[in-house]
C-alpha positions, 0 to 999 in steps of 0.5 A: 719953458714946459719940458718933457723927457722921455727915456728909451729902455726897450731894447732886447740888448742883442749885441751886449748878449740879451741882457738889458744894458740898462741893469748893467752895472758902472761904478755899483750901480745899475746905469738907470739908477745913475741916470734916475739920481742925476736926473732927479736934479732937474727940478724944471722937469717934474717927475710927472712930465716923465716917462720911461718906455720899456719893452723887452726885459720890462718884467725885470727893469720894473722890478729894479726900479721898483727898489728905486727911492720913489721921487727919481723912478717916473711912470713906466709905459709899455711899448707892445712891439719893441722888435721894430726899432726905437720909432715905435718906443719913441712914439709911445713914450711922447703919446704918453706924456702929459698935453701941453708941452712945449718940448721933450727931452730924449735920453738912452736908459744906457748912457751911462756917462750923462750927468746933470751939467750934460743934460742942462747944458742941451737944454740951453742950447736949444734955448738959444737956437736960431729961429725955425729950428724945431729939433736939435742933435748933439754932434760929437765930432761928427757922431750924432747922440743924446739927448735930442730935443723936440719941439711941441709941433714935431712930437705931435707929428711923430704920434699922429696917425701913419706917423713918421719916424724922427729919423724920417722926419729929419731927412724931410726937414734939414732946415729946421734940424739942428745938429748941435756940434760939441765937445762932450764924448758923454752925449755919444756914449752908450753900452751897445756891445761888450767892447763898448764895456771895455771901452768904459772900463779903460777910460774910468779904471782908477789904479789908486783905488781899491774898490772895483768900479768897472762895469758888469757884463751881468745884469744888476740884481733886480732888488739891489739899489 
C-alpha cells in the first residue's frame, strides 16, 4: 500500500524554554537524526513520499539537516503561521506530499524513543483494521500518541478548503476512529518540558557505562552529525 509520512517540526518549544526540541541532544545526537536513521529503514516509504514541516526555528533545524547524510533528510516545507497549533503544520505537511497516496504516517520530530520496529508494528495494525475505520491512534494506557495513520479520504478532507482539524475530524467520526491500545511507552513519549528531559535521563541512565548518554537541555550544533 502507498504510504506517506509527514513529520511535525514546527513547534516554538515554549515550555523546553524556546528551543527546538528536535535539536535536543539523546545519546549524542540530535533527536531528528535519530528519528531520520531509524527512519531510513522504512524502504516501503520512499524518501520522496516524505516530508518534514518546519515552522519556528526553521532557519536552524534546515541547517542541521543539511549536515544529515542525504538519503535520510526528506524535503522540508514550511508552514508560514506555526503559532496556530499542529492543525495548520499537519495541513501543510499532507498538501505537500505526492497525489496519490492511500495513506500517511504521522510522526513528532521529538520522539525521541520511536524506532523502526515501532513504526512497522503501527502500520500493520492499521493494515488489519476492522472495515470502516479511516484513522488509527496509538493508545498507551489510556494516553493517545504517535504515529497516527490516515486514510487517503481523510487527508483529502484535513486540506480541502475550510478544513477541519484532525482533532475535529474525529470527534465528528468516532466510528471510523481507531484507538489503537498498546503496550509500548515509545509511542506516547515526547520532550514537551524539562521535566519530560529528566524523565528520559532516568529510565536510559546506564551506571556501567562511561560515556555520557543523557539528553542536552541545549539545542544540538547545528553543524554537527
Amino acid at each position: 500500500m502507498s504510504t506517506g509520512l509527514v513529520i511535525l517540526a514546527a513547534g516554538a518549544g515554549r515550555r523546553m524554554g524556546g528551543v527546538a526540541q528536535c535539536l535536543l541532544e539523546f545519546e549524542g545526537r540530535s533527536l531528528i537524526a535519530h528519528l531520520l536513521q531509524q527512519l531510513q529503514d522504512l524502504h516501503e516509504i520512499p524518501l520522496a513520499q516524505r516530508v518534514i514541516v518546519l515552522g519556528h526555528h526553521a532557519t536552524a533545524i534546515e541547517s542541521h539537516l543539511a549536515q544529515l547524510p542525504a538519503d535520510q533528510v526528506p524535503r522540508c516545507v514550511l508552514n508560514p503561521q506555526p503559532q496556530e497549533d499542529t492543525a495548520s503544520s499537519l495541513r501543510v505537511g499532507l498538501a505537500a506530499l505526492p497525489p496519490g497516496l492511500q495513506q500517511v504516517l504521522v510522526l513528532l520530530a521529538d520522539q525521541p524513543l520511536i524506532d523502526t520496529h515501532d513504526v512497522r508494528a503501527a502500520l500493520q495494525a492499521y493494515a488489519q483494521r476492522a472495515p470502516g475505520i479511516q484513522v488509527q491512534v496509538p493508545q498507551v494506557q489510556g494516553q493517545p500518541g504517535h504515529p497516527v495513520i490516515l486514510d487517503a479520504a481523510v487527508c483529502a478532507q484535513l486540506v480541502a478548503q475550510d478544513p477541519p482539524s484532525l482533532r475535529q475530524w474525529r470527534a465528528e467520526h468516532p466510528q471510523s476512529v481507531r484507538l489503537w491500545d498498546v503496550d509500548n511507552p515509545h509511542y506516547t513519549f515526547d520532550l514537551d518540558t524539562p521535566q519530560d528531559l529528566q524523565d528520559l535521563q532516568n529510565t536510559h541512565a546506564n551506571p556501567t557505562s562511561t560515556k555520557d548518554t543523557r539528553p542536552s537541555l541545549s539545542p544540538s550544533n547545528p553543524y554537527r552529525t
